[in-house]
N, C-alpha and C positions, 0 to 999 in steps of 0.2 A: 425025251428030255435027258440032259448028262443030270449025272449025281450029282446032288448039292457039294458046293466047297465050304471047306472049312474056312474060319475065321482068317484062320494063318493065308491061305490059299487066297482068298480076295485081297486082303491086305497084300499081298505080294504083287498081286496081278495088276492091283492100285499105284503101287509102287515101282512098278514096273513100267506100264505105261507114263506115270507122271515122269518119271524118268527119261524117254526117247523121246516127249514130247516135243518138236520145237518149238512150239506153237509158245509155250511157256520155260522157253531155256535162253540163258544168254538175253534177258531185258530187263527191261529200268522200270523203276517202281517209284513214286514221290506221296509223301506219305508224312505223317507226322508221328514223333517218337513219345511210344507210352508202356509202363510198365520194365523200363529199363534196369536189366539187372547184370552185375558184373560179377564173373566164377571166379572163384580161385586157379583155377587151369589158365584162367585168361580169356576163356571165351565169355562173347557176350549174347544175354540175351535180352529180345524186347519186342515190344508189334507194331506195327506202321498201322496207321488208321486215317480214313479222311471222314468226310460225315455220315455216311453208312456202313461203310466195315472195317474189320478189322483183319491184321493176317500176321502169324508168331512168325518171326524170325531169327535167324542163329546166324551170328557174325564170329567164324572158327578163329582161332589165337595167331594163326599166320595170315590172315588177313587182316585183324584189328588190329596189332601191331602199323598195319600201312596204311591205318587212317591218321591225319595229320590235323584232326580238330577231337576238340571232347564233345560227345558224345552229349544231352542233355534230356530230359522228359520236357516236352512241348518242342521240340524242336522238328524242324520240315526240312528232310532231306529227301535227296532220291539216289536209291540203291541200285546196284547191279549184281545179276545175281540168275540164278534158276530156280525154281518152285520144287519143293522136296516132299517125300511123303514117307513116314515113320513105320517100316508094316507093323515095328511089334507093338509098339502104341500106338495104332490107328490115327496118328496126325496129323495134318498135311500144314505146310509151313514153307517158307522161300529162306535159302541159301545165299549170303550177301556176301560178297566177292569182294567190292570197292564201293563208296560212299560218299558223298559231297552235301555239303551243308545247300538248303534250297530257302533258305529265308526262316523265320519262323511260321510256328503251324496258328491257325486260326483259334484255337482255346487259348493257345496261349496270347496271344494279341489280345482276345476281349478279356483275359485275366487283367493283362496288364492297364487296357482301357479302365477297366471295372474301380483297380486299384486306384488309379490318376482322379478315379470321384469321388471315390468314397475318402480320400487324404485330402483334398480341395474340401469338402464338406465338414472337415475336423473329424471325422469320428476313429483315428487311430491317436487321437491326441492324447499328452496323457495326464493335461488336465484336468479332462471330463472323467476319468478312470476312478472308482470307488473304492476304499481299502473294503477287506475281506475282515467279518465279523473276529474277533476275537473265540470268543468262545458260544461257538452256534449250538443250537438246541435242535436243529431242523432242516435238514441237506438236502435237495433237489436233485435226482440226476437225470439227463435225457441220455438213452443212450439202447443197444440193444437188449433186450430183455435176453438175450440165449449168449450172449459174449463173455469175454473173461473181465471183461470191464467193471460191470456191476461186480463182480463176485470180490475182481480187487479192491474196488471203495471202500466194500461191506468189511473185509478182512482189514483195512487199513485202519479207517475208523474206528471198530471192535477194540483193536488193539492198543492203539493213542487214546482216543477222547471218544467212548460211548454215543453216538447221537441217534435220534428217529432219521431215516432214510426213508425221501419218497421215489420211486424209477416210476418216471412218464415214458413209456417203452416210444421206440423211432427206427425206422430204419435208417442207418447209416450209411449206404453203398445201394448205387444206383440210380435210374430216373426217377423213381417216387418218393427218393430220400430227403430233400430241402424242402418239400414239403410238410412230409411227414415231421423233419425234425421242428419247424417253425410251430405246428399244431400243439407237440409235445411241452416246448417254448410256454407257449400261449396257455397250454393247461397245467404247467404246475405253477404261473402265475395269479391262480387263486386260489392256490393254501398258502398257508401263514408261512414259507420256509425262509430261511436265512440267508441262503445262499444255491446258486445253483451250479452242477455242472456237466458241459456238454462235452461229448467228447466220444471215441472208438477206439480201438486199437491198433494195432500200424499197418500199413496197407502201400498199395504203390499211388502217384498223381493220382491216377483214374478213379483207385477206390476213395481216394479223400477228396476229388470235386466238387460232394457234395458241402463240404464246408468253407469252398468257395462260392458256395452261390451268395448272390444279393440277397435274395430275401433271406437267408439264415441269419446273413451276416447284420442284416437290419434289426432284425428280431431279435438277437443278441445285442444289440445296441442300445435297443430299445426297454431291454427287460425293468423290470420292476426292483430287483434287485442284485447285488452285485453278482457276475457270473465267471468261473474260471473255465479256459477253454482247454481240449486234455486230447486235443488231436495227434495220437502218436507216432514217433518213429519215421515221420515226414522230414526230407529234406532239406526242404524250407516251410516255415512256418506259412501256415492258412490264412484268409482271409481273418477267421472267427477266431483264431488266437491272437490278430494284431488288434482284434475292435474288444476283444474280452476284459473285463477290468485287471485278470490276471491270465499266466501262459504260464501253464505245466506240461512237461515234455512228456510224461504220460500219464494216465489215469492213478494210476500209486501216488504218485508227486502232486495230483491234483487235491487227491484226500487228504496228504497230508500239508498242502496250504491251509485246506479248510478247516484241519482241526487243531485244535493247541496238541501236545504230543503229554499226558500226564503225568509223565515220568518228569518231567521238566516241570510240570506247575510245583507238584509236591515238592522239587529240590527247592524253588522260589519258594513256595509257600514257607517252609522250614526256614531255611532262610529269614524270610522277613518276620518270621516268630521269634528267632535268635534273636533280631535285630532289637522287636520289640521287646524282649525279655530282659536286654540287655539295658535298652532306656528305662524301662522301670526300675529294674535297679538300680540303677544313676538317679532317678528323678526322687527316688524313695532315700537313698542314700543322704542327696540333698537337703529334702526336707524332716529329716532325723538330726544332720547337724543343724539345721537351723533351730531345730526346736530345744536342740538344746543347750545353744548359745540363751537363746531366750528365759530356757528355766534358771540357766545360770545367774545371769541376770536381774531375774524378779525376786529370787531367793531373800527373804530378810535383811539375813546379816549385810549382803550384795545391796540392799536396796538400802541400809542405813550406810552404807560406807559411799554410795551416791549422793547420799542424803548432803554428810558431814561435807564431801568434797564441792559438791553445789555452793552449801552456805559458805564454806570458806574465798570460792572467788568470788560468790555476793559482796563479801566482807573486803574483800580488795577493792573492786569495782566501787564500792563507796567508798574507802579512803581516795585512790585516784579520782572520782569525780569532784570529791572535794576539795582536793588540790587544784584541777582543772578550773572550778568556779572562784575559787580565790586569784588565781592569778587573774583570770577574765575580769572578776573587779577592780583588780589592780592596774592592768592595763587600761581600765575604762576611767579611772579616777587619772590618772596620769592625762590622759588625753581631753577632760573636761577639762582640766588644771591648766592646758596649753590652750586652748580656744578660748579660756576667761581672758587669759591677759592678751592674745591679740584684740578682744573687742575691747577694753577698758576705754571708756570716751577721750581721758586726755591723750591718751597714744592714738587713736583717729585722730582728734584735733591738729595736732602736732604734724602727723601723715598730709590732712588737709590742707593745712598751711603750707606745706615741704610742694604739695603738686601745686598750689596754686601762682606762687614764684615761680616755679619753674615752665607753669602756662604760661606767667605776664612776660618772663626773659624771652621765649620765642614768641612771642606774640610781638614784642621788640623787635627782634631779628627779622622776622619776617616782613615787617613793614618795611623795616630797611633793607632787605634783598631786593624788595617789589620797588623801590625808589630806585635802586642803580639801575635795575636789568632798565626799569622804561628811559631815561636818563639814557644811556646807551642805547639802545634802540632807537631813539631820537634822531642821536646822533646819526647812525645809520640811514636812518631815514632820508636827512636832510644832504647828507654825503650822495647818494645814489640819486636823491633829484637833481643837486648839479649836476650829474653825471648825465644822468638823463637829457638835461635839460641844453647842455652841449652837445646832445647828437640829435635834438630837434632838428628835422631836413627847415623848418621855417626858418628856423636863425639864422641856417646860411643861407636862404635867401634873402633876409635883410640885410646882408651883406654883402648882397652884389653878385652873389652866383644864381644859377637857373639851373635844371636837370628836362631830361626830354624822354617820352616816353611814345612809344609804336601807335600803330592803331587800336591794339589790346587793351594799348595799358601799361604795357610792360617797361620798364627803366630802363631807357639805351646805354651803356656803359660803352661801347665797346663801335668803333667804324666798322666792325665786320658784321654787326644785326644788323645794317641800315645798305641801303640799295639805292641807285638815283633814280627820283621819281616817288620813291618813299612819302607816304603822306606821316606828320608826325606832329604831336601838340609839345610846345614850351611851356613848362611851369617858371614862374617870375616871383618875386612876394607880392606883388600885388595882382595878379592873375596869368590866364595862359594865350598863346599865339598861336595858330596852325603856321605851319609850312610845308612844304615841300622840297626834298633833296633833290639839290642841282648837282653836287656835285660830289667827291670823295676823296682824301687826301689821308694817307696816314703817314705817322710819322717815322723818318728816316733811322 
């Protein structure tokens, strides 16, 4: 058997091999992009994954310069490249050459699915969203028990506003985490706290997934009371930060929503003692002069010089009303004295007499108006029955004339109503004729 190789020695021979391989050089890989990080050098790094694995890849600064799209976490490209192996950090990992967007990758489709129901449902609405207690006594947090998370709350809190902290420990990252943290959820909604909050520290897509799941995101929705979500240092904000009643970009920011900051109550508090110190003595000031307009006032000598000045407009007010009442009698004697002598009986008598001549003179007149008009009208009368009585059609028949009329009825006047053959009656004064038109002749 040869001597065992060293570390160094496999690793190279790995390396080695991986290298001449063709089998794995010069091919395309399609894959979705996760864990995406950008160097300062320019190179990029990141891993392609489809539903069972995973594989790290390095995209060197003169070829990511020659890619012509950005680069995104959840995105489905397929690379070209050769498969690489690290000897001095034992890594193996694939070299990307050139790149081409390949659609999107399937997490992120059902991200985006997920998203499209839970906003149709309302639950990023921000109606339904709670304010955050003012000054809580009792803080919730989900999150991991060994992280810098908790320790920053504890120190934030400490600092600002004193509170009881409860940590319902979770894991945060990986497959058994939205469970875990839903449980976590579920159990610190049965102590009394104020407020909860969930949340990790910064991590890439992959490690925050877990606060995309549905059921977190549910559970958060659903909490008992108001909860801030403190998922940090993410690109774009999570599922559990758009459904949370509030979003802190990280856990510090989260404690300090939840707690008033003391240094600031005390400045208020002061404050609104000035204020109040201030209105007391205004209000005390107030009622010190009033009290002592009033003693001024009640004072003796002050209350007999009310006294004198009282009695003295008493003393007016009766001369003027006694002036007032004299004239009243005066005007009232004046105006009896004008009503006696219009009733005095010989001045009606006299009045009576005066209307009753002047009823009998039109009672005159009027008779003699009613004698002419009828008189006149008579006249009229007997004027219009001559008148009448001259355009009686009988009288000119008693004088020798006749008038003829159609078969209607109708007055012939005229040779042109009449036709030969015409049947037609004569009116006579003493009665009528039929005939019949022989003949027609008008005149020249």
């Amino acid at each position: 058997m040869d001597a065992p190789l060293t570390v160094t020695q496999f690793n190279e021979r790995v390396s080695s091999l991986v290298s001449t391989t063709d089998y794995i050089r010069n091919i395309e890989i399609t894959g979705e992009i996760t864990e995406l990080k950008r160097h300062s050098s320019g190179h990029v790094y990141f891993s392609l994954k489809d539903a069972d694995s995973v594989v790290r890849c390095t995209l060197f600064r003169y070829c990511a310069s020659r890619v012509t799209f950005e680069l995104e976490n959840g995105m489905k490209v397929t690379a070209f490249g050769s498969a690489s192996y690290y000897a001095k950090g034992g890594s193996f990992g694939f070299n990307v050459e050139s790149m081409a967007p390949a659609g999107k990758g399937e997490q992120q489709i059902a991200l985006e699915k997920l998203t499209a129901q839970l906003l149709s449902e309302g639950l990023f609405d921000e109606e339904r969203k709670r304010e955050i207690p003012r000054y809580p006594t009792f803080i919730g947090v989900v999150t991991s028990p060994t992280g810098a998370v908790i320790r920053d709350i504890i120190d934030t809190t400490a600092r600002r506003y004193p509170v009881d902290i409860l940590l319902s420990p979770a894991a945060v990252q990986g497959t058994d985490a939205p469970a875990s943290i839903v449980h976590a959820i579920k159990l610190l909604e049965n102590y009394d706290i104020d407020v909860m909050i969930v949340g990790r520290g910064g991590g890439s897509a992959e490690d925050l997934s877990a606060f995309n799941d549905e059921t977190v995101v549910r559970a958060i929705a659903e909490c008992k009371v108001p909860v801030i979500s403190a998922v940090g240092h993410a690109t774009d904000k999570s599922l559990c930060d758009r459904v949370a009643d509030k979003y802190a970009e990280t856990p510090t920011a989260a404690a300090m929503i939840a707690t008033p900051d003391k240094k600031e109550e005390n400045k208020l508090i002061n404050s609104m003692w000035a204020r109040m110190d201030l209105s007391l003595r205004a209000v005390t000031k107030g009622m010190k002069d009033r009290f002592d307009n009033l003693d001024r006032r009640l004072s003796p000598k002050n209350a007999r010089d009310a006294v004198d000045h009282q009695k003295t407009k008493a003393e007016g007010l009766s001369v003027r009303l006694d002036n007032v009442i004299d004239r009243m009698m005066t005007n009232a004697h004046n105006t009896f004295r004008m009503y006696d002598l219009k009733l005095d009986p010989k001045r009606m008598m006299e009045k009576v007499n005066n209307q009753q001549r002047r009823l009998d003179d039109a009672s005159t007149d009027l008779d003699r108006a009613i004698g002419d008009t009828i008189a006149a009208k008579t006249r009229d009368v007997r004027e219009l029955s001559m008148r009448l009585e001259s355009l009686n059609p009988n009288n000119v028949l008693s004088r020798g004339y006749s008038f003829i009329r159609d078969s209607s009825g109708n007055v012939i006047t005229s040779v042109n109503d009449l036709f030969p053959g015409t049947d037609v009656t004569i009116a006579m004064r003493d009665g009528t004729a039929l005939a019949k038109i022989k003949e027609l002749k008008k005149n020249e």
